[in-house]
N, C-alpha and C positions, 0 to 999 in steps of 0.2 A: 599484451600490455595491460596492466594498472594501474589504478588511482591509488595513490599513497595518500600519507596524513597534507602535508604540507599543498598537494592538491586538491584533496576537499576542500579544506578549509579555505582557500582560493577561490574556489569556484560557487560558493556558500556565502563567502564573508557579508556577505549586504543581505542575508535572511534575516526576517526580524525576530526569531530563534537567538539566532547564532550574536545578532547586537543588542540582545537583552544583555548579555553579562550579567547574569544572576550569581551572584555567590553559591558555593555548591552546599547542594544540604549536606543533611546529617544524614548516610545512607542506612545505617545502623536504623533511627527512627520510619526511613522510607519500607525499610523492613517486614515491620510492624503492621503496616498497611495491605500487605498482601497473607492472607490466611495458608496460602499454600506455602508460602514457603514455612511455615511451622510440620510441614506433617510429611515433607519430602525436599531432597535438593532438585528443583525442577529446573531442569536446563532445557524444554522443547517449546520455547518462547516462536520459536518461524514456525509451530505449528499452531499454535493456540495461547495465547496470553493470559493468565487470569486476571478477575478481575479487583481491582483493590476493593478495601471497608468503603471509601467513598463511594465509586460507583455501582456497588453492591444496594447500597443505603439508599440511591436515586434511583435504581431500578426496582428496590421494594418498598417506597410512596409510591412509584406507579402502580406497582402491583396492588397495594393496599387502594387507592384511587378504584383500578377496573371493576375490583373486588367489593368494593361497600360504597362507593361515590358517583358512579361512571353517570357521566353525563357532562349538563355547565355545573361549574363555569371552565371543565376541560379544556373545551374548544379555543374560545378566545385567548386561554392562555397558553395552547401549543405553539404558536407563530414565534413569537420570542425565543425559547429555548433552542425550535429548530433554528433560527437565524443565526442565533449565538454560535451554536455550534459549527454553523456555513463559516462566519467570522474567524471564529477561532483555526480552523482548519484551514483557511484562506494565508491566514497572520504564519500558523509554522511554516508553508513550504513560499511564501514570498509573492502572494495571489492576492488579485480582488477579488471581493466577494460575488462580485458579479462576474466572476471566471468559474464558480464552483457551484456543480449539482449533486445530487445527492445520488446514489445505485443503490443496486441491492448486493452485489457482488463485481468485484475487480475482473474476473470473465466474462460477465455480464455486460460492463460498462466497453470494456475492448473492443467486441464484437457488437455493441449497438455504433461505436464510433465506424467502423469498418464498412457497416452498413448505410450510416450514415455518409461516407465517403465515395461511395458505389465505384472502387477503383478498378473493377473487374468491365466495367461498360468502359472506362477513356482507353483501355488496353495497357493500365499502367502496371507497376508490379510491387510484390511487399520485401523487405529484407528483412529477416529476424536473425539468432541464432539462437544455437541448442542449450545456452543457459538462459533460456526464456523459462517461465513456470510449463509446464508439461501439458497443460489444457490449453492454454494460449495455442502452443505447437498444435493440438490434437486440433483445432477449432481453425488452425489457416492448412492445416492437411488436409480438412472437410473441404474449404475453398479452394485449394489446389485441386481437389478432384473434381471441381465444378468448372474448375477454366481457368481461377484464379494465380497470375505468377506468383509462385512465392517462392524466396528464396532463403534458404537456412543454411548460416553458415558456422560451422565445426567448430570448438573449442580447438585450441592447442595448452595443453597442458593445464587444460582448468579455465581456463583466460581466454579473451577473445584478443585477437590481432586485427590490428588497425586494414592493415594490409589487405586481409583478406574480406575483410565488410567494403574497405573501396574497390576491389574485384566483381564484388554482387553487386553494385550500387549503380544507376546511370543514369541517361534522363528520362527514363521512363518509370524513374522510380515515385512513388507517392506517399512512401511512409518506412519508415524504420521505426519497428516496435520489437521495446527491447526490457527485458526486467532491470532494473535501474541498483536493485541488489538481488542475486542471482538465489532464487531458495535450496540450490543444490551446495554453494559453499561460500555462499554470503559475498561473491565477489562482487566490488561496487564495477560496472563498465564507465570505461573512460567517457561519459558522458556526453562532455565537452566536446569534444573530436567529435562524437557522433552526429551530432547535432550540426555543428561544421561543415560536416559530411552531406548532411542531406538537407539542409540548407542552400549549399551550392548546386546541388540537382536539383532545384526548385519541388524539395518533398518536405515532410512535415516527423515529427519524430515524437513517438508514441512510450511514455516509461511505465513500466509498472511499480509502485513503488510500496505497494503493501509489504516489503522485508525490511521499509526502511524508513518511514512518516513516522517520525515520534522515534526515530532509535539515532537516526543523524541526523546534520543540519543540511535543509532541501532548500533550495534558491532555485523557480523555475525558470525564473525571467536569466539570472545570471547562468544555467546550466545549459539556455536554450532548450527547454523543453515546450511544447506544443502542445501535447495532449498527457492526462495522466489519473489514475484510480489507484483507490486502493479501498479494501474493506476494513473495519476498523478491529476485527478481534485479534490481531496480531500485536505491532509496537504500539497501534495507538488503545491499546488496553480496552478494546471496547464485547461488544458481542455481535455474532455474526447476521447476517442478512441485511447488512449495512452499510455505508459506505459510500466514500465519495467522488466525486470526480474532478478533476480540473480542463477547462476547456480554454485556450486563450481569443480574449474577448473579439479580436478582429475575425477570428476564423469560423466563429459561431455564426450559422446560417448558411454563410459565403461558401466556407466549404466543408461542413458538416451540416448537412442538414438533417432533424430529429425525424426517426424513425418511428414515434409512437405517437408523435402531435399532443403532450399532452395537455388536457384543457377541459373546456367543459359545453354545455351548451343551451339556451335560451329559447324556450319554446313562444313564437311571437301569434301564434292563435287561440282562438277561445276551446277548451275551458280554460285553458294554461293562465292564462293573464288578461283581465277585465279587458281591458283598451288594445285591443291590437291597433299596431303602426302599420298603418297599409303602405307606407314605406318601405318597408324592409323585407327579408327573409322570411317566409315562418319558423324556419329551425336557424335561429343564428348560432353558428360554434366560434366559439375565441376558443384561442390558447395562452399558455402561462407568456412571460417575458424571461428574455434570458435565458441563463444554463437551465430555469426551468420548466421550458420546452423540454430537455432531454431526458426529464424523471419518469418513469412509469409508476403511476399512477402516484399512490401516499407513500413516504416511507414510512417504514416501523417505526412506530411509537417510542416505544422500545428502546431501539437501537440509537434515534436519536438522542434518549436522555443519558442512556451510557456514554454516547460517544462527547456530548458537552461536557459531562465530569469526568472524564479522560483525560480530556482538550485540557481542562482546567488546571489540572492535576502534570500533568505534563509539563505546560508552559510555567508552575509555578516551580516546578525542576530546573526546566531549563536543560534545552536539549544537548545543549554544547556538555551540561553536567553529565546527564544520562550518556551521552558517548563516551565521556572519559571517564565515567566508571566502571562500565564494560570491558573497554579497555584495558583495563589494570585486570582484568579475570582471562580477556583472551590474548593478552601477552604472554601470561603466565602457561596459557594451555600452550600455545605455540612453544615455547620454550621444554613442557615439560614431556608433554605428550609423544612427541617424537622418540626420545630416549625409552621409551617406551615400550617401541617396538610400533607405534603407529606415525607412521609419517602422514604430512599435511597435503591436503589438495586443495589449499584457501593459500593465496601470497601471502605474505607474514607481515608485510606493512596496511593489507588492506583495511578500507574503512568503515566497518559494518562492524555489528556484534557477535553477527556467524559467522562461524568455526568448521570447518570438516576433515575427516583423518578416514586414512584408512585401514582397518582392521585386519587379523589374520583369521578371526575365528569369530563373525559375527550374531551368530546363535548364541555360543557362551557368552562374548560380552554381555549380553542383552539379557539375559540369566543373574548376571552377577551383577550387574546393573540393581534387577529388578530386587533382584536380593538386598541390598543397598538402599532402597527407596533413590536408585537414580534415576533421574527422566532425562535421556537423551533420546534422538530420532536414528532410525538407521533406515540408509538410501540408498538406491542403487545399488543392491548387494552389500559391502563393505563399508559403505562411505558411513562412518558416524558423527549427526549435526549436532552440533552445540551448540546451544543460543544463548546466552547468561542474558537479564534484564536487569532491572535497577534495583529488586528485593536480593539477589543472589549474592555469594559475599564468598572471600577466599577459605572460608569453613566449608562451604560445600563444595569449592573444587579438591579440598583433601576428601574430601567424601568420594568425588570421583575417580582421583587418583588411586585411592585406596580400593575399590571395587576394581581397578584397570589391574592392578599389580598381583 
């Protein structure tokens, strides 16, 4: 089973994305914005995003700052940009901000939730399947070897069936964690249903959504999703070791508890502090409030100022624009590619920007490709990913076509 257009948008409609109704730019001018596409047609956007002139331009005042400035008044003005950016990342997928912590990475943030969950002590068990990201799998097989149930359930035909995730599913389940757009052929999983699913077994349902934050419209509350990351160098145009989380605000604590405490602490004897309080502790430790408890340590400096002008940059798109421009490129692949000689392993109504086909002669493509200045990804032997983004334009899919023929 599938998520078609008329189901996304269903399931989405009340993201505040998707009711901005931005009028659609000028994609020709969004263009312009992205350096790469002048010097190649780049289509391996689910592997690596580049970055536009804006967020290029905020990452070098930082750099110029570390480089001739570092110091105040830095400090007191990092708090704002990072918040903005919590805000704004909150605003596209239909979150408070007090649902949203910050990571270093979408693997990272999974397995601190997991941990947090300690579902291997109540004897509970996990369901995933094998269009999960590849690490996610590699990282609950480590768990599997330790005791932990987990259970992975088979593709049929590219696609997961409903049918066969309620077979793995029961009350002893505790979490269904699933990539919410699959990076093997962009398939979006019927979400809803899943959620559904593990809702009525009193579990919790985990998305990954780093193939799809900034490329479609994400409504957590209306998807029923529970927990969720993603790192921002992908749709949300950012760079890596970054990234965020969403936790929903009742289950912070209750039933995730932070694995890394993080916080800080107050030395209450002398020499530390004139006046000690013979009241208290000598070492008193607090920690943060909220999602963050669940940050370790800072995040990148860095990452956070790319990913605000991302954020920025994005929402003045308007996500509903960026999907339906995609669209119009991977309509076109579905339609042409096939005749081709490469038939599709992505359903042809899906809702994502990835694309995948299968090849007869993956080495030469990749040849003629490279001859071409084409950037696609090749998976799993055969499988060739296409990811068009909002700079990409039906000139470069004749670019591709033309390297294919």
């Amino acid at each position: 089973m599938h998520v078609n257009r008329r189901e996304l948008l269903a399931s989405a409609a009340m993201s505040a994305s998707a009711a901005a109704a931005l009028a659609a730019p000028d994609f020709s001018a969004v263009r312009r914005d992205f350096p790469r596409a002048r010097t190649a047609a780049y289509f391996d956007n689910a592997s690596c995003h580049p970055l536009s002139v804006h967020t290029a331009a905020a990452l070098h005042r930082y750099v110029d700052w570390a480089t001739n400035e570092v110091g105040d008044p830095w400090w007191p003005s990092w708090t704002n940009p990072r918040s903005e950016a919590k805000n704004l990342f909150a605003k596209l997928i239909n979150a408070k901000p007090n649902e949203i912590a910050f990571a270093r990475s979408t693997i990272e943030a999974e397995s601190n939730l997991l941990n947090g969950m300690d579902i291997q002590s109540s004897g509970g068990n996990v369901v995933t399947n094998d269009l999960h990201y590849t690490a996610a799998i590699h990282n609950y097989k480590m768990r599997q070897q330790a005791g932990l149930d987990v259970r992975v359930v088979k593709h049929r035909d590219w696609q997961i069936d409903m049918r066969d995730m309620e077979r793995a599913v029961n009350n002893k389940t505790r979490l269904i964690a699933v990539a919410l757009v699959s990076n093997v052929n962009g398939y979006l999983q019927p979400i809803k249903q899943i959620s559904e699913l593990a809702h009525a077994h009193g579990a919790y349902v985990y998305a990954d959504i780093i193939q799809c934050a900034g490329a479609i419209p994400i409504d957590v509350k209306a998807m029923g999703i529970d927990f969720a990351a993603c790192s921002t160098y992908k749709w949300l145009m950012g760079c890596k070791g970054f990234g965020f989380v969403y936790m929903r605000e009742d289950l912070q604590i209750k039933v995730v508890k932070p694995t890394h405490d993080h916080g800080g602490v107050q030395y209450n004897y002398a020499p530390w502090t004139m006046r000690p309080d013979p009241n208290r502790e000598e070492i008193i430790a607090g920690h943060g409030d909220g999602p963050a408890r669940y940050e370790v340590s800072y995040p990148a400096y860095e990452g956070a100022i790319c990913a605000l002008e991302s954020l920025k940059y994005i929402h003045r798109l308007g996500v509903n624009n960026i999907r339906a421009h995609a669209r119009s490129l991977t309509d076109r692949l579905h339609k042409e590619l096939p005749a081709l000689g490469c038939p599709s392993i992505t359903p042809k109504d899906n809702e994502s920007p990835i694309v995948a086909f299968a090849v007869k002669d993956p080495k030469k493509v990749m040849e003629d490709m490279k001859k071409a200045d084409v950037w696609v990804a090749m998976r799993f032997g055969n499988k060739m990913r296409i990811a068009p983004s909002v700079y990409n334009s039906h000139q470069d899919v004749d670019r591709l076509l033309a390297a294919l023929a």
